[in-house]
C-alpha positions in Angstrom: 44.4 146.7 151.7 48.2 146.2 150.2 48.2 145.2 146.4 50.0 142.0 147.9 46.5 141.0 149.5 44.4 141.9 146.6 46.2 140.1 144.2 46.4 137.0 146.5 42.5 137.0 147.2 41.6 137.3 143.7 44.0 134.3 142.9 42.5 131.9 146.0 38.7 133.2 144.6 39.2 131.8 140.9 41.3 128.4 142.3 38.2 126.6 143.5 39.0 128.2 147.3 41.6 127.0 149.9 39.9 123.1 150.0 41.1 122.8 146.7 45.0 123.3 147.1 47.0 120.4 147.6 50.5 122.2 148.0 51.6 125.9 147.4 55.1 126.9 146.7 56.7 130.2 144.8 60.5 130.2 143.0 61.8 133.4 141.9 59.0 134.6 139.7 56.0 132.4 140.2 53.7 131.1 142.8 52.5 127.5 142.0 49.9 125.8 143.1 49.1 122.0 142.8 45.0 121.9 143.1 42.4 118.3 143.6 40.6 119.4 140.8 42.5 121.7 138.3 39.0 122.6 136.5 38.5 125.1 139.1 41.4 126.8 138.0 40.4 130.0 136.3 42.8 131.0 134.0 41.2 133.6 131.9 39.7 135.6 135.5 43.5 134.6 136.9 45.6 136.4 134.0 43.2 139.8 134.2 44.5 140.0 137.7 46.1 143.1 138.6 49.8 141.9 138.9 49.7 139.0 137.4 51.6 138.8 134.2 50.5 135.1 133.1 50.0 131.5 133.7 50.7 128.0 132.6 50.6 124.6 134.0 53.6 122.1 133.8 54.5 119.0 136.2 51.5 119.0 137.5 51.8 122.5 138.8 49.7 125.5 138.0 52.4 128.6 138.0 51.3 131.9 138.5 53.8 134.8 137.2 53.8 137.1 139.1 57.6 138.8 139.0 60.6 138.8 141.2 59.9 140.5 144.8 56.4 140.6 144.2 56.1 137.1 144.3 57.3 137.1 147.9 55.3 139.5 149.3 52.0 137.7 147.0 52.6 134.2 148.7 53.3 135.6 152.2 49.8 136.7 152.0 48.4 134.1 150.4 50.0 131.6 153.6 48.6 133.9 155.9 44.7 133.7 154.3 44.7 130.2 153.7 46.8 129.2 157.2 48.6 126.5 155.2 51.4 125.1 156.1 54.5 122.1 156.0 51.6 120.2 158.2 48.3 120.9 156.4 49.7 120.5 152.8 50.9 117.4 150.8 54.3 117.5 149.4 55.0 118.6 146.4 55.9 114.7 145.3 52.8 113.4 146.8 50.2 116.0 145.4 51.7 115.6 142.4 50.8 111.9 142.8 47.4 113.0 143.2 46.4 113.7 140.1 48.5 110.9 138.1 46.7 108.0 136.6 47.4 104.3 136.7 49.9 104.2 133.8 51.6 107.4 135.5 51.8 106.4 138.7 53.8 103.0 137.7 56.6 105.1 135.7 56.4 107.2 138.5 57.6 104.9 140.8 59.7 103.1 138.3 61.8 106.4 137.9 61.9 107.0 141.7 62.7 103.0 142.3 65.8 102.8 140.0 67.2 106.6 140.3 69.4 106.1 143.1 71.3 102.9 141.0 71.4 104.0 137.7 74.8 105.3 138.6 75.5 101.9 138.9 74.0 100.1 136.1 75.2 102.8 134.2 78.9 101.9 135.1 78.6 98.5 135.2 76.5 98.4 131.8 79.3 100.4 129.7 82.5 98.0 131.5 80.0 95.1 130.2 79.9 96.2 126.8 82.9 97.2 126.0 84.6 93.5 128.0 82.2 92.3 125.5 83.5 93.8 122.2 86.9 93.4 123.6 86.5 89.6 123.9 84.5 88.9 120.5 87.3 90.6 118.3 89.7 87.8 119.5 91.8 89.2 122.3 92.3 86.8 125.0 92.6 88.4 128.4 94.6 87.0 131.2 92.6 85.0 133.4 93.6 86.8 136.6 92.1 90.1 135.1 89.1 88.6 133.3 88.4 87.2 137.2 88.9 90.7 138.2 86.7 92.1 135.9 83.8 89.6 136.4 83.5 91.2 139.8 83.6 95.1 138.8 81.6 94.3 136.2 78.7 91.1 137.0 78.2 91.8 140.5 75.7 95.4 140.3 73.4 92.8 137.6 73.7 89.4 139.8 72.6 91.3 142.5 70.3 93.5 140.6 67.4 92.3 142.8 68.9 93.6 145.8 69.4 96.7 144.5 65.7 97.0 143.6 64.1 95.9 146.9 66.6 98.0 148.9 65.2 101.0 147.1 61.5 100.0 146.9 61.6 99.6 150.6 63.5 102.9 151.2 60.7 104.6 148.9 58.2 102.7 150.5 59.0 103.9 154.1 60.0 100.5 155.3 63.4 98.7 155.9 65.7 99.4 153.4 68.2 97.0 155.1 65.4 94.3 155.0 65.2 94.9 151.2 68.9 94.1 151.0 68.2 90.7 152.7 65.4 89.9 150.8 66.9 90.5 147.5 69.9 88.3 148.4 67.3 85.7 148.6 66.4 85.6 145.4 70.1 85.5 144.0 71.1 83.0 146.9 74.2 80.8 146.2 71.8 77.7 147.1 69.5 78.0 144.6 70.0 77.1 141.0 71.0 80.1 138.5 68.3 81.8 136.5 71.0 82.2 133.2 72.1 78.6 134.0 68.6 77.0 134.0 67.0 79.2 130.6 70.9 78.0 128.8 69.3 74.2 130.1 72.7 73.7 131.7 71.2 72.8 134.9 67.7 72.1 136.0 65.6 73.8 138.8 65.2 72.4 143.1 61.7 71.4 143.2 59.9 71.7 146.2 57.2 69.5 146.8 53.8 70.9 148.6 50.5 69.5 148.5 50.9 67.0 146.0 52.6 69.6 143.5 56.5 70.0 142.6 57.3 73.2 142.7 60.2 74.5 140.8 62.4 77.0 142.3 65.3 79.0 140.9 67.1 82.0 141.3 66.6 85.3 139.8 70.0 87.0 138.8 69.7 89.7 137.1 65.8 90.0 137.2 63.8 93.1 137.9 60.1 92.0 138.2 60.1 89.5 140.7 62.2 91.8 142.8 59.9 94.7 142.0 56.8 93.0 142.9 58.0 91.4 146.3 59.5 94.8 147.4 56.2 96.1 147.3 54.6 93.4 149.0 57.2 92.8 151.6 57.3 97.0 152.4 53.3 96.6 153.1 53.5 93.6 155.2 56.4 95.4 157.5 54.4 98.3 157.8 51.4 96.5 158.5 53.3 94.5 161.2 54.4 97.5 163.3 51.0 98.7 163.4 50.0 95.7 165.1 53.1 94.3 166.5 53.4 95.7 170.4 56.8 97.7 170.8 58.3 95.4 173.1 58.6 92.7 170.5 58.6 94.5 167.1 62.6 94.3 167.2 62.4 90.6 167.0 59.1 89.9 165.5 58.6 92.2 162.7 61.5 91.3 160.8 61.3 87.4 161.4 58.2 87.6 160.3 58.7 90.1 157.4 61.7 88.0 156.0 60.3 84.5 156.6 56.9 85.5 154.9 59.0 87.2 151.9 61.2 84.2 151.2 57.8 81.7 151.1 56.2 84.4 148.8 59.0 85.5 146.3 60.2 81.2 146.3 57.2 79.7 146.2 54.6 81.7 145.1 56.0 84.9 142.4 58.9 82.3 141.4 56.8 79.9 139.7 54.6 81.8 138.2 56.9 83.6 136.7 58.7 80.3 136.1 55.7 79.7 133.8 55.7 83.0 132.3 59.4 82.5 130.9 58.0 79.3 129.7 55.2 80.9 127.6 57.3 83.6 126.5 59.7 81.3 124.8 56.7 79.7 123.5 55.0 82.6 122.3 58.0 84.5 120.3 58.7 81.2 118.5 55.3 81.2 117.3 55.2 85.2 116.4 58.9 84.8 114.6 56.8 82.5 112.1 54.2 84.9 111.3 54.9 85.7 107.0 55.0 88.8 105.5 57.3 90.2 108.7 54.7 90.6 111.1 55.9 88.5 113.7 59.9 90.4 113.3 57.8 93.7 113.6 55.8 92.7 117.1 59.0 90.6 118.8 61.3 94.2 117.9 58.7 95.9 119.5 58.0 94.5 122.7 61.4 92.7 123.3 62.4 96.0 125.4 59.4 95.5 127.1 60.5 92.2 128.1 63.7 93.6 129.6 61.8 95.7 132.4 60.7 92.2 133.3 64.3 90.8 133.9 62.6 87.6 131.7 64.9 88.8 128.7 67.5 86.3 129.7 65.3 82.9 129.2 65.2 83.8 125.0 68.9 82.0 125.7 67.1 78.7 125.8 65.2 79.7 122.2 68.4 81.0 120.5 70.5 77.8 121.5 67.6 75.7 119.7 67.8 78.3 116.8 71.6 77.9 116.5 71.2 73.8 117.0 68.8 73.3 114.8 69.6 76.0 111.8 72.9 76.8 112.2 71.9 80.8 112.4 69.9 82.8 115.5 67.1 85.5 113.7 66.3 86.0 117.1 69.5 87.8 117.6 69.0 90.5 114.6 65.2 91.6 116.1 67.3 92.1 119.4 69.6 94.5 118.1 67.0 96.9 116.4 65.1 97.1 119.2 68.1 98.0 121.2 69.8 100.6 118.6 66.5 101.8 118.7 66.0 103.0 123.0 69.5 104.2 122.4 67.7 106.3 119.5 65.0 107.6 121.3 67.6 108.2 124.4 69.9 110.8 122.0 66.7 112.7 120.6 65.3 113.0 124.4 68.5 114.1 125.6 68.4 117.0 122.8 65.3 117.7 123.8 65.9 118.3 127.5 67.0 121.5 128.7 68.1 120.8 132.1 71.8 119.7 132.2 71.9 116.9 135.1 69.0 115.2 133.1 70.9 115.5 129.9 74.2 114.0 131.7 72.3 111.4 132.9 70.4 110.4 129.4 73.5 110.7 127.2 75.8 108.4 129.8 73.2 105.7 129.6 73.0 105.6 125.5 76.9 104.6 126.0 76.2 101.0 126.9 72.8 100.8 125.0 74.9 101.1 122.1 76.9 98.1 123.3 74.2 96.1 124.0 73.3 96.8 127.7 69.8 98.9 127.8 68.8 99.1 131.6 70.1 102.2 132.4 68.7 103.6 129.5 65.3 102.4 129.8 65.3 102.7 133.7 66.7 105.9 134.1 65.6 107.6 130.8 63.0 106.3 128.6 60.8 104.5 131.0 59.7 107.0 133.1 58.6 109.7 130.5 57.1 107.1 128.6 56.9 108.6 125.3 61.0 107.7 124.4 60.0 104.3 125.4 57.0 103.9 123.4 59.1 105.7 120.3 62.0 102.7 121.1 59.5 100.1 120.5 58.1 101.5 117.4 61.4 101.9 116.0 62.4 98.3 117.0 59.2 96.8 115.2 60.4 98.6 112.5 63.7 97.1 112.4 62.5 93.8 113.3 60.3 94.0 110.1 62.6 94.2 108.2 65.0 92.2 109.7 62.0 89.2 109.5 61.3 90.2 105.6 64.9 89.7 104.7 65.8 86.7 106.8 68.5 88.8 108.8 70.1 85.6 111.2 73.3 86.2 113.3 75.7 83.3 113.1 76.2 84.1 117.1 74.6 85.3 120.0 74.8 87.4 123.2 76.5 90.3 121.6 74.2 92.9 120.3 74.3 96.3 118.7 77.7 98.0 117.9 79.8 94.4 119.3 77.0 92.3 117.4 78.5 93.5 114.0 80.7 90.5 114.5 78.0 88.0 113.9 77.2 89.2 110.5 80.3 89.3 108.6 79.1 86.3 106.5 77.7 88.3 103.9 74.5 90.3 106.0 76.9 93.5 106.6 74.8 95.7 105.2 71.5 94.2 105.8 72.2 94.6 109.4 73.3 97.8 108.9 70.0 99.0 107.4 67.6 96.9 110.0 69.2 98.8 112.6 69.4 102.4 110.6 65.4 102.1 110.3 65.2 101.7 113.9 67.7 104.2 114.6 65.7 106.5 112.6 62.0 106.1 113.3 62.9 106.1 117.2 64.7 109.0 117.3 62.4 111.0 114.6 59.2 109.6 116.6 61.0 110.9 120.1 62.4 114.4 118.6 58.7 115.2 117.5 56.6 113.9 120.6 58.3 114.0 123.4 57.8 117.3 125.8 60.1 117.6 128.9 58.5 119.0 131.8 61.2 120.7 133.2 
C-alpha cells in the first residue's frame, strides 16, 4: 500500500468515517474537510500521522497539512475510498452553513445579500457625503447640476429596496427579475414617501379593510421591509413551481408571486412596521431623558442598529420637534458618535485583515461613514463579522454618554460626522470633538483586540 493511501486511511479513521464529511477540498498544502459533527475530529491521533505535518480549523474547515505534491496524491486517494464527489457532497458554502448558528446564519446571509451592491452604496454613499459638506459650507450649486447630481447620487438609496429583493431572490434561487419588480413596489411613485411622511410633510393612503384603516406608505431607502418580503416572496415562487403544472407556470407563477407580494409587503409588513417607526420615536424620546447619561449611552449604541432596519429615517419626525420646541437637536450629537464610531471599528478591521480585496473593500466604505453615510460600512464590513459591529455600538454608547452628560445639541440636523462640525460652531467645538474621539477610540481599540479574520 503507497504512503498516499496510508496516510489517507488513517485521516478518514480518526474524522468520525466518510458519514461524517460534509465537503472535502485540498489547496496547495492542505486537504480540508468540513465534518457534521467536528468532535469526531481527532486531532491529537491526526497530527501523529505519518505525513502529516499539522492541523487547525478556520472557516468552518478542518485543514490538514500535508505539503505541496503530497497533498495531491493524499486527496486523490482519499476521493477514491470515500467515492465522494461534486454530487454526493454539499458545497463548500452550504456545509459551511451547516454548522452556523441562528445569529450566524443571519449575518451570513446579510453579507451574501448586500455583497453584490455594496459597490454601489459605496459610490453613491461617498457622492452623498461629500454634496453634503459641499452644500452646508455655503456654496450654492447651479440647479441644473444639483438636478444632475440628485440622480447619480439618490437613485442607488430610493431604490435601495430593489436592490435588496433582486439579490435575495437571486440568493434564494428564485427570480431575480421578480425581485426587481417587487422592490419597485415598495418605492412606487403612487404611494406617499417614507422621508416625506416621518418630516410630517405629507400624510399616509389609508386603505380601508374590514372595518380598519390601514396606512400605507412607501419605503425609500429602507432595508427591512425589503429584506423580509424578499424572503417570503422567493419561498412562495418556489413553492408555486412545485405545484404549478408547466403549461401555466409562465403566466401563473409570477401573477401570483407579484400580486401576493404587493398585498403582503402593503398591507401586512407595511403597517406593522408603520407602528414600529411609531414606537421607536416614542421609545428614544423617552430613553434621551434617562439622567446620569444612560439614556445618551443606549440611543449611541443601538442607533446603528436601527440603520440595518432602514427605520433610521423616521427620527426626522423627533428632531424637527427637538429643533421646534428647544431650538437645539441632542438627537443629532448621539448620531454622530455612533457613526465615527462603525467607521472606527471599520479602519481597525481593515488593519486586521490580511487579504487585500477585503481590505479594499473595508477601507472604501469608512470614506462615506466618515461623512455621514454608514451602509456600506455596516453592510459590507462590520455586519457580517459581527464583532466590528458590536465594537461600533459600544463605542457609540460611549460617545452618546457623554454626549447626554454634557448636554451636546446640534443647532442643525441631517449632517453628521466630519460635515456635522458645522452644527456646532456655537461654542460645543470641542465637546463634539471629544464625544466623537471616545467613540473613535473605544471602537477601534475594542475591534483591534477582538476581532479575528478568518481568512
Amino acid at each position: 500500500m503507497s504512503k498516499e493511501r496510508q496516510t489517507a486511511e488513517a485521516i478518514l479513521a480518526h474524522i468520525g468515517g466518510k458519514e461524517n464529511i460534509l465537503n472535502a477540498e485540498h489547496c496547495a498544502t492542505r486537504l480540508r474537510l468540513i465534518l457534521k459533527d467536528s468532535s469526531k475530529f481527532d486531532k491529537k491521533e491526526i497530527e501523529s500521522i505519518d505525513g502529516v505535518k499539522g492541523s487547525f480549523l478556520a472557516s468552518g474547515q478542518h485543514q490538514i497539512v500535508l505539503g505541496t505534491g503530497f497533498v495531491n496524491k493524499v486527496y486523490g486517494e482519499f476521493i477514491e475510498i470515500t467515492q465522494l464527489d461534486n454530487t454526493s457532497m454539499m458545497s463548500k458554502s452550504e456545509a459551511v452553513a451547516v454548522n452556523l448558528n441562528v445569529f450566524q446564519k443571519a449575518s451570513r446571509m446579510l453579507g451574501d445579500v448586500f455583497l453584490p451592491i455594496i459597490p454601489i452604496l459605496v459610490a453613491t454613499g461617498l457622492f452623498m457625503g461629500l454634496r453634503s459638506l459641499i452644500t452646508n459650507l455655503g456654496v450654492e450649486l447651479d440647479p441644473t447640476f444639483m438636478a444632475l447630481s440628485q440622480v447619480l447620487i439618490d437613485t442607488a438609496f430610493a431604490f435601495l429596496p430593489a436592490l435588496v429583493t433582486y439579490s435575495v431572490m437571486k440568493r434564494s434561487g428564485a427570480s431575480p427579475a421578480l425581485g426587481i419588480v417587487i422592490g419597485l413596489m415598495l418605492v412606487a411613485p403612487q404611494l406617499p414617501n417614507a422621508n416625506q411622511v416621518a418630516a410630517g410633510k405629507i400624510e399616509p393612503i389609508y386603505l380601508g379593510l374590514a372595518g380598519l384603516n390601514i396606512p400605507i406608505i412607501g419605503y425609500q431607502g429602507s432595508v427591512l421591509p425589503a429584506l423580509i418580503l424578499g424572503v417570503i416572496a422567493a419561498k412562495i415562487e418556489k413553492w408555486l413551481r412545485k405545484v404549478i403544472p408547466d403549461v401555466l407556470d409562465l403566466i401563473v407563477t409570477p401573477f401570483v408571486t407579484l400580486l401576493s407580494s404587493m398585498v403582503i409587503g402593503l398591507v401586512v409588513i407595511g403597517p406593522v412596521m408603520h407602528l414600529v417607526e411609531k414606537g421607536l420615536v416614542e421609545a428614544i424620546s423617552l430613553l434621551m431623558n434617562l439622567p446620569f447619561g444612560i439614556g445618551g449611552f443606549i440611543v449611541g449604541a443601538l442607533q446603528q442598529a436601527v440603520v440595518i432596519t432602514g427605520l433610521h429615517h423616521t427620527f426626522k419626525a423627533l428632531e424637527i420637534e427637538l429643533l421646534a420646541n428647544t431650538g437645539a437637536n441632542p438627537f443629532n450629537a448621539l448620531v454622530c458618535g455612533a457613526i465615527v464610531a462603525q467607521g472606527a471599528a471599520g479602519i481597525a478591521a481593515a488593519l486586521k485583515t490580511k487579504n487585500k480585496k477585503q481590505k479594499s473593500l473595508y477601507l472604501s466604505s469608512v470614506v462615506p461613514a466618515f461623512l455621514g453615510i454608514t451602509e456600506p460600512l455596516i453592510f459590507g464590513g462590520n455586519l457580517p463579522r459581527l464583532i466590528p459591529f458590536v465594537c461600533g455600538c459600544i463605542g457609540g454608547g460611549f460617545a452618546g454618554l457623554y454626549a447626554s452628560i454634557t448636554g451636546l445639541a446640534a443647532t442643525g440636523m441631517s449632517i453628521t460626522a466630519i460635515p456635522g462640525i458645522l452644527l456646532y460652531l456655537n461654542g460645543q467645538l470641542m465637546n463634539y470633538f471629544i464625544a466623537c474621539g471616545i467613540g473613535f477610540a473605544v471602537a477601534f481599540i475594542l475591534t483591534y483586540l477582538y476581532y479575528k479574520p478568518e481568512e
